[in-house]
Structure formats: structure tokens, C-alpha cells
C-alpha positions as CSV (number, residue, x, y, z in Angstrom):
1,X,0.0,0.0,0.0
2,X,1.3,3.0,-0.5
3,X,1.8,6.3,1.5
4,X,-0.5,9.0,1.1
5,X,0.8,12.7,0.8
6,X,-1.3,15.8,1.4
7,X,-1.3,18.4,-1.0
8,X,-2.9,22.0,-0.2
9,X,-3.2,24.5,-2.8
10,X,-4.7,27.9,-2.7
11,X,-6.3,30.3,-5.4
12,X,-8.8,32.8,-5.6
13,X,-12.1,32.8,-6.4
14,X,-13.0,36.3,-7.7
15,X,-17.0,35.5,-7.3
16,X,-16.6,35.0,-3.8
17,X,-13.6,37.3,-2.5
18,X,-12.7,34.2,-0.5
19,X,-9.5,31.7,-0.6
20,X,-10.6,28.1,-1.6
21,X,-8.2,25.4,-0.1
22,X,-8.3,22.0,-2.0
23,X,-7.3,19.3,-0.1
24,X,-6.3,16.0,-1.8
25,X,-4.1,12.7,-1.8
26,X,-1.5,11.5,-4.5
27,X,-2.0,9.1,-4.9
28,X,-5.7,9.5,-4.3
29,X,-9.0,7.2,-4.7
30,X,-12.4,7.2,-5.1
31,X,-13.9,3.9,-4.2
32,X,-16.9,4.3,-5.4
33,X,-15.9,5.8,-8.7
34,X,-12.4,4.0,-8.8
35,X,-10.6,7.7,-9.5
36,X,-8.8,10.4,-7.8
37,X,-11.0,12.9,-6.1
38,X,-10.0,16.8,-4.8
39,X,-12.0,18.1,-2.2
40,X,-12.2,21.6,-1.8
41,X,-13.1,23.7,1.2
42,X,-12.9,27.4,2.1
43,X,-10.7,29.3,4.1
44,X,-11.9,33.1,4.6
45,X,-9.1,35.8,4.2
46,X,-10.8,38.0,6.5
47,X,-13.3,35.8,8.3
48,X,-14.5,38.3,11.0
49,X,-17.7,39.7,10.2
50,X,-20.1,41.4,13.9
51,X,-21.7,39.0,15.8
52,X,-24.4,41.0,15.9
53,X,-28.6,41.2,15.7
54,X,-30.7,44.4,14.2
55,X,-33.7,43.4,15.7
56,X,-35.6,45.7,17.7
57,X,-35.8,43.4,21.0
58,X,-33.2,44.7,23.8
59,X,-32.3,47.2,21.6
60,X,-31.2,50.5,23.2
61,X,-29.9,53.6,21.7
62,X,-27.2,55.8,22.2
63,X,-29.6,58.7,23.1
64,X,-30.9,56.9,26.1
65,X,-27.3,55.9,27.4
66,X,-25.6,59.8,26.9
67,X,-28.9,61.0,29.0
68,X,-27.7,58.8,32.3
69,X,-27.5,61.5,35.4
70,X,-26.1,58.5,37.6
71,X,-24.6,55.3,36.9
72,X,-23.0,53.0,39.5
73,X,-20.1,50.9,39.0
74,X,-21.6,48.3,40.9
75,X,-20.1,45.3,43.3
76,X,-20.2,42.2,43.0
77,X,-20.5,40.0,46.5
78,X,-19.5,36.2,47.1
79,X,-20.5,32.9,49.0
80,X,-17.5,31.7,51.3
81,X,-16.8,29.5,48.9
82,X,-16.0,32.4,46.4
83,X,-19.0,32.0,44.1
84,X,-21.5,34.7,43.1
85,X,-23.9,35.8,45.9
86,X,-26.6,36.0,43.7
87,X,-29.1,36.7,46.5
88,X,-27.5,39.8,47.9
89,X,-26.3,40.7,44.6
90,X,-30.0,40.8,43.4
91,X,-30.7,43.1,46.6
92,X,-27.9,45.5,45.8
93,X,-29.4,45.7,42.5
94,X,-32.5,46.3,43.8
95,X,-31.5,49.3,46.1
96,X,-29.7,51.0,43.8
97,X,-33.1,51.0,41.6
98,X,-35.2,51.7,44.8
99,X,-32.6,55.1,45.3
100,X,-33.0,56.5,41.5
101,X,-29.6,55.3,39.8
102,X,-30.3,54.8,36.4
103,X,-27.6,52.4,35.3
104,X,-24.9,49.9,36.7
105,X,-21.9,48.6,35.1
106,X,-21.7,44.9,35.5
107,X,-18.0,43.8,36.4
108,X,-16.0,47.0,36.3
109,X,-12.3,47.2,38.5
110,X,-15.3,47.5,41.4
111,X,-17.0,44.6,40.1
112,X,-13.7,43.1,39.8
113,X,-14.2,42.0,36.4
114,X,-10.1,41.3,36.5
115,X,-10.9,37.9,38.9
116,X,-13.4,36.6,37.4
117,X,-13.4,34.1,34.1
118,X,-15.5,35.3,31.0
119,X,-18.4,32.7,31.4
120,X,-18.7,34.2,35.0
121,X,-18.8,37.4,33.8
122,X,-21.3,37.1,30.8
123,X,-23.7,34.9,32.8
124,X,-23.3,38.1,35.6
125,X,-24.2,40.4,32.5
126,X,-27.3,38.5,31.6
127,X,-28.6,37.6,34.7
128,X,-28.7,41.7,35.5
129,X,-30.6,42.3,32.1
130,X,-32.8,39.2,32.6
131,X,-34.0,40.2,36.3
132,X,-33.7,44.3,36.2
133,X,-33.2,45.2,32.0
134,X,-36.4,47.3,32.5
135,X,-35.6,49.5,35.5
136,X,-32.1,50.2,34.6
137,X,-30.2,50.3,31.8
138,X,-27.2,47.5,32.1
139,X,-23.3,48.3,30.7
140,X,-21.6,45.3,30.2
141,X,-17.8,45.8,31.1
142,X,-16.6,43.8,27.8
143,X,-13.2,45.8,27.3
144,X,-10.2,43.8,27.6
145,X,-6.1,44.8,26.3
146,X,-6.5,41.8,24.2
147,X,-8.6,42.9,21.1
148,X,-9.9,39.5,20.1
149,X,-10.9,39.0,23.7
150,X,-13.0,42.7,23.5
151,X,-14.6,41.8,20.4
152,X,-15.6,38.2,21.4
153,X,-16.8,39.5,24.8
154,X,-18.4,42.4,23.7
155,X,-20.6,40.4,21.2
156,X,-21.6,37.7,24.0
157,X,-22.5,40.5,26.2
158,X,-25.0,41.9,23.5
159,X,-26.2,38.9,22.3
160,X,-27.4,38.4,26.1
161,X,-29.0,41.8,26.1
162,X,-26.8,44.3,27.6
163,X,-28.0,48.1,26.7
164,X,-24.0,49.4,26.2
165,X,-20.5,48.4,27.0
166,X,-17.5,49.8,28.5
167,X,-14.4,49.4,27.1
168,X,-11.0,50.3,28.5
169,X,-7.9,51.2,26.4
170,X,-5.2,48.2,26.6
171,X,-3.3,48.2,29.7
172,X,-0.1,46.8,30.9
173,X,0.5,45.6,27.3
174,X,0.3,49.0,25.7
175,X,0.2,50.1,22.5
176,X,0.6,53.0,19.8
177,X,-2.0,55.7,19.4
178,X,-3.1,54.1,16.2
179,X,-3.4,51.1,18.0
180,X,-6.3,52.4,20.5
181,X,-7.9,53.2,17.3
182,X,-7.9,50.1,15.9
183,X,-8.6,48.6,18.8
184,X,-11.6,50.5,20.0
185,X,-12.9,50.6,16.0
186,X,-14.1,46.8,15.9
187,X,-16.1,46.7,19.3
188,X,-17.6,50.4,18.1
189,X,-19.6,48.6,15.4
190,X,-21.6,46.6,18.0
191,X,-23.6,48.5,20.0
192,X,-23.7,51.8,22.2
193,X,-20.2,52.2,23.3
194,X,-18.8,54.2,26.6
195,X,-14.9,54.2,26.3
196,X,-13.4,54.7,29.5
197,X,-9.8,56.5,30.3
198,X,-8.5,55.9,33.5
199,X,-4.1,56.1,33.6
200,X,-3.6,55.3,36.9
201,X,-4.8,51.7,35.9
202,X,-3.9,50.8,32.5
203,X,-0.5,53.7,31.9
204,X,-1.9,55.2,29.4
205,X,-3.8,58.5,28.7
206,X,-6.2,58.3,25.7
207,X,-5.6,62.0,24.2
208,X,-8.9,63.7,22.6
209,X,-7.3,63.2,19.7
210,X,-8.1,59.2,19.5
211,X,-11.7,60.2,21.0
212,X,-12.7,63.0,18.3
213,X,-11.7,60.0,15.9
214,X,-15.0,58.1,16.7
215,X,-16.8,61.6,17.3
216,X,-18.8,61.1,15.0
217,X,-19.1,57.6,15.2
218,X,-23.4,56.5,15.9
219,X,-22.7,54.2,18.5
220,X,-20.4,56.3,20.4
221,X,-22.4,57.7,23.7
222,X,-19.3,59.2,25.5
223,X,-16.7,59.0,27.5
224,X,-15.7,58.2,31.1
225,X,-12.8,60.4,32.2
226,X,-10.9,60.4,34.9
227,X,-8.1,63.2,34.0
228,X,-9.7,65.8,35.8
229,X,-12.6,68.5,34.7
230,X,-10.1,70.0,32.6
231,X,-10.3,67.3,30.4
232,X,-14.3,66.9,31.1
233,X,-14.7,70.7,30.2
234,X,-12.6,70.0,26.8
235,X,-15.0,67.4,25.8
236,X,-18.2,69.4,26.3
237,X,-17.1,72.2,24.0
238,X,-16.2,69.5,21.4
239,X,-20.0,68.3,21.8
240,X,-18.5,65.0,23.0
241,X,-21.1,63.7,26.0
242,X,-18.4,62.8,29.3
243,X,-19.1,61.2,32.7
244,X,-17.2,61.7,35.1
245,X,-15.2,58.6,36.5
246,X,-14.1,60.3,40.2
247,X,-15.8,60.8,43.3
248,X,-14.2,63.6,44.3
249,X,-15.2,65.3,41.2
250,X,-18.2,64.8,40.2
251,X,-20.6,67.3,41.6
252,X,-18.1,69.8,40.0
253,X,-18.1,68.3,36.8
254,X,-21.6,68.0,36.7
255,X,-22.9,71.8,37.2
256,X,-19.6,73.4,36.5
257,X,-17.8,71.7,33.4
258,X,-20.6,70.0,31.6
259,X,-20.2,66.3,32.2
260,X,-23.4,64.6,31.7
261,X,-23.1,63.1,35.1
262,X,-21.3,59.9,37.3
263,X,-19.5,57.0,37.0
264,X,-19.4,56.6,40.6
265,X,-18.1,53.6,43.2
266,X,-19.4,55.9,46.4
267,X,-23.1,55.0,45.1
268,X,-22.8,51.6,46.0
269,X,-22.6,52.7,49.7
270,X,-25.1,56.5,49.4
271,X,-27.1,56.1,46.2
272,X,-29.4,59.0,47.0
273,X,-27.5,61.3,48.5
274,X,-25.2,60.7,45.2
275,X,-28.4,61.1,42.8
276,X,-28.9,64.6,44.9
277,X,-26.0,65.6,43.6
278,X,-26.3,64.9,40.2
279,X,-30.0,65.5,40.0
280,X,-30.2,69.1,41.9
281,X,-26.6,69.9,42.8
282,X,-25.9,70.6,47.3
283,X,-22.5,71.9,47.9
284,X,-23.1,71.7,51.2
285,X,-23.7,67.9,50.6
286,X,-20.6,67.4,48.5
287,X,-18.5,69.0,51.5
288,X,-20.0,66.3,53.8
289,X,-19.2,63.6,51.7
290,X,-15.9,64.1,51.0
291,X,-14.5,62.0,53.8
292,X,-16.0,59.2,52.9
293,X,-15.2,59.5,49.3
294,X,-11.5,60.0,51.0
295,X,-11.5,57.0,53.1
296,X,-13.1,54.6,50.0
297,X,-10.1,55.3,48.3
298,X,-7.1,55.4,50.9
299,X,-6.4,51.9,49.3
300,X,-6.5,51.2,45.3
301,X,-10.9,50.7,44.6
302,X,-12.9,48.2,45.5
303,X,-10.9,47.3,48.8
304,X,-12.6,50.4,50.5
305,X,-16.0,49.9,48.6
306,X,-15.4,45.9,50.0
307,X,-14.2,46.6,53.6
308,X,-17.6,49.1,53.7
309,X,-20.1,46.8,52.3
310,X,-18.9,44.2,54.7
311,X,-19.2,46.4,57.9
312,X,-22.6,47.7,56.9
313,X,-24.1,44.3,57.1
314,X,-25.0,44.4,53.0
315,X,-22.4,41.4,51.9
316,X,-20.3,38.6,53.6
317,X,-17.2,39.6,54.2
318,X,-15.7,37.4,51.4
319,X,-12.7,38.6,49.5
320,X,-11.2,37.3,46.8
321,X,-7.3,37.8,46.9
322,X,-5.3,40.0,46.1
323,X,-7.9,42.3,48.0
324,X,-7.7,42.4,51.6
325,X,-10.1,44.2,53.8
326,X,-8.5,47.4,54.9
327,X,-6.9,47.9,58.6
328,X,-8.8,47.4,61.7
329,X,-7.8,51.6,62.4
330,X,-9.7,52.3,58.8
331,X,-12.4,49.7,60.1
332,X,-12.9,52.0,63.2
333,X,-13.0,55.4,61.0
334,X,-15.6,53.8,59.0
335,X,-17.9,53.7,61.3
336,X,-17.1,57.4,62.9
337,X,-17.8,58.5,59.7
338,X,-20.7,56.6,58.9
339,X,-22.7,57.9,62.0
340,X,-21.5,61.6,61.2
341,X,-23.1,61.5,57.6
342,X,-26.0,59.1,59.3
343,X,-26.6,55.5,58.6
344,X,-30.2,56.2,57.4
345,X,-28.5,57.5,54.1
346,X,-26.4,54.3,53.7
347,X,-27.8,51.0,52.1
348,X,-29.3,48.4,54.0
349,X,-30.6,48.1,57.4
350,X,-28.0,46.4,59.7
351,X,-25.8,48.4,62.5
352,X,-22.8,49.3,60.8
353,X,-19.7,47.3,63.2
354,X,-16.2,47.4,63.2
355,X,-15.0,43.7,62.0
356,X,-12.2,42.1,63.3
357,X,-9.4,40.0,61.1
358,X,-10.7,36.7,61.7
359,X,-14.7,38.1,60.3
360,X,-13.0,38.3,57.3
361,X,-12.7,35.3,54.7
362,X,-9.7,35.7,51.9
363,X,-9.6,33.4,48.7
364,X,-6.9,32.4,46.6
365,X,-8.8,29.3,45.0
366,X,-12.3,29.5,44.3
């Protein structure tokens, strides 16, 4: 018998715009028709086409995302054992809608998108739009520094209904300025888009110039920026609508350089007295608020938002690593500040308490 050798050839079929593949053996044999036989199959030269539906159902537009006063970048809380706490993240949900936010983003750096796997994080996406789509509009943190992994996240997270995603600029693994461009072009073509610019975390600034690229862009609803009002202010004369993605900033932003409103991690813990802010503007109420917003982020976000949750009765005090709960002296200041600003105004019911080290559970394998 002899040995069979593979033979691939290429060529192009001008019809098509594709590259057929034909795939044989020489020798080769039909046994039914006692001859050589070529099969031929075909290999796209630039397969990717968008993952994506026009139909009307969970459709939202981009008008209805740029008009969000207040969104919350939303936590997400765990079982000992490190699996979702669907329960109590149903109730957070729930609270947030109860206290006028109008949106949440599903797995953002307070989320902790970064320790989750993808399934857990598109089943997280859908479950939100499944159980609250109607009260609140749902932004799907799909952005990843791997481009393939954006664009293959990003259409799961719409095909399971999301109203907009988030996408972040690749960090660690940075690239060239015509690189975020080409990066954030593929994922644009999906859906109602918020790109978000935040150097502390991925080393990179995204200039306005990459931003007035997509300006004109349909799916583009805005930006979250957190380089200062400065750079909010610039975007609002270049009719470019901006959220503002810090705390501390925020009621400035809103009524003094034209962001449209919040990004905020502080609404986890005050979702109305955050919504006052954005919806009628207190000074007064900023001022008081600041030391909270202080203390949430003495240590890089969520490890405040995590530590507060946890003392205020809302979550189990289930973290997992690298996050550790803050110090037992921050633990103490919590509450202090907690009873200055009143605990009527925080979420949930429970006394707040100072934990000790050994409340706390920490997960490395879950």
C-alpha cells in the first residue's frame, strides 16, 4: 500500500472574494468511482464579520445611554466558597433601583471583572438584564487589552441583552496611538459604546485626539474620564457627552464643566444622596461627603467599597485575593464617619460594626 501525501493548494475565487483550499491525496481514490478525487473547502481571508442582531428586542440607543445622570459601577458580592452571591447581589441591584440610579456597570475594576473568568462574567451580564433590564439600563464591562478578547466579549454581552458596553484602552501591554484606534474601532460597530480613560490603571492617557476620531461615530455615547474636569470641560465644547469617572469630582463636573453626570463607586454605599447631587446639585452635601469619598479610596478601589459593604451588614465579608479588607484603624474610621453623615443614608438596614481580622474570609482558589 502506498503512502499518502497531502497536497494544499490555494487560489482565488473572484466571485466569492474568498480563498478556496483544495485538499487532496496523491495518490488519491475514489472507491466508489475508482478515481482520484479533490475536495475543496474554504478558508476566509478575512473571516471576521459582527456577531451581531438588528432586531428591535433589547435594543437601546445611544440617546438613552448619553442622558444617564447616575450610573453605579456596581459590586459584586461572594459565597465563602467564592461563588457569586446571587441573592445579595440581586438586593444590591435592587436598592440601587429603589434610590434612583439609572444604570450599573456589571463587572467594572469595582465589580472586579479582572478575577473573574469570561463565562462568570457574561452569565453576571445576563442575569442583571434578565431580572432588572427594565428598571435600569445594564453596561456590560466587555473591554479587555487583548482585542480578540473585547470583540468576542463584547458580542456575548450583547447577544445576552446588555444596553452598552465599557471598554477600557489596553493596559499593561500597551500600545501605539493608532493602535487604540484600531482597537476600539471593531467593538464600536456593536452597539452603544462608553470608552473609558483611567491612567492610573492601564498607563496610558487616551488623548482627545483618539476620542474626536469616533466623534462622529453613531454608537459612540461618550466617555468616562478620569483626568480631571479639565479634560471633562474639553470634551463638552467638542459636543463629546463625558461622565465623570471620580468621586471627588463629580458634583463639580456636573454643574460646573458640563459632564453629563457619574460614573461613581461611592453609590454603592449613598445612592441617594449621590443622585442629589447629580439631579439638583448641594454643595453643602458634597463637602460632607468628601470624607468618605477619602476614606473609599485610601487603598487602590474596590478594597474600600469591600471593607464598607462588609461592615454595613450588606455582603459577607468574602474577599477574593489579592484584595484584603482594609486595617482594623480604617475599620474604626468607617464607622465614625458613617454615624456623622448618618446611617439612614447608607444602604441596608443592619448596625454598621467594626470587623475584626478573623470576620473576614480571603480566597486564593475558588
Amino acid at each position: 500500500m502506498s503512502l499518502l501525501t497531502n497536497i494544499n493548494l490555494f487560489f482565488r475565487d473572484p466571485m466569492q472574494g474568498f480563498n478556496v483550499k483544495r485538499v487532496g491525496a496523491v495518490p488519491g481514490y475514489n472507491k466508489r468511482r475508482g478515481k482520484s478525487m479533490i475536495t475543496m473547502t474554504a478558508v476566509l481571508s478575512n473571516a471576521h464579520l459582527p456577531m451581531r442582531s438588528l432586531e428591535l428586542k433589547n435594543r437601546t440607543s445611544v440617546e438613552e445611554i448619553q442622558k444617564l445622570r447616575l450610573v453605579t459601577a456596581v459590586k459584586t458580592p461572594y459565597l465563602p466558597d467564592g461563588r457569586f452571591d446571587i441573592e445579595v447581589y440581586d438586593s444590591i441591584i435592587n436598592m440601587q433601583i429603589l434610590n434612583g440610579v439609572e444604570g450599573v456597570i456589571v463587572g467594572g475594576t469595582t465589580g472586579e471583572r479582572q478575577l473573574m473568568t469570561w463565562d462568570e462574567h457574561i452569565m453576571l451580564i445576563g442575569h442583571t438584564v434578565n431580572c432588572f433590564g427594565s428598571s435600569i439600563k445594564v453596561i456590560g464591562n466587555t473591554g479587555s487589552n487583548s482585542t480578540r478578547e473585547a470583540i468576542h466579549a463584547t458580542e456575548q454581552g450583547f447577544a445576552v441583552g446588555m444596553h452598552a458596553a465599557l471598554h477600557i484602552n489596553p493596559y499593561y501591554g500597551k500600545t501605539s496611538l493608532d493602535g487604540l484606534v484600531a482597537h476600539f474601532d471593531p467593538v464600536l460597530s456593536m452597539g452603544p459604546t462608553i470608552i473609558y480613560n483611567v491612567p492610573s490603571r492601564t498607563g496610558q492617557d487616551i488623548p482627545p485626539s483618539v476620542i474626536c476620531k469616533f466623534s462622529e461615530n453613531p454608537n459612540l455615547a461618550g466617555v468616562k474620564e478620569c483626568m480631571g474636569n479639565d479634560r471633562v470641560k474639553e470634551y463638552f465644547n467638542a459636543g463629546i457627552v463625558v461622565w465623570s469617572g471620580n468621586d471627588d469630582e463629580c458634583h463639580d463636573a456636573r454643574w460646573n464643566y458640563g459632564s453629563t453626570g457619574v460614573i461613581s463607586v461611592v453609590s454603592n454605599l449613598v445612592p441617594s444622596l449621590v443622585h442629589e447631587l447629580m439631579f439638583q446639585g448641594n454643595i453643602c452635601l458634597n463637602e460632607k461627603l468628601m470624607p468618605l469619598i477619602k476614606w473609599l479610596f485610601v487603598e487602590p478601589n474596590p478594597i474600600g467599597v469591600n471593607t464598607a459593604l462588609s461592615q454595613l451588614g450588606v455582603v459577607r465579608p468574602v474577599f477574593r485575593l489579592p484584595y484584603t479588607p482594609l486595617p482594623i484603624s480604617k475599620r474604626k474610621e468607617f464607622v465614625d464617619i458613617v454615624k456623622r453623615i448618618g446611617r439612614e443614608h447608607f444602604i441596608g438596614d443592619q448596625e454598621v460594626q467594626v470587623l475584626n481580622d478573623s470576620d473576614f474570609t480571603l480566597l486564593g482558589r475558588y
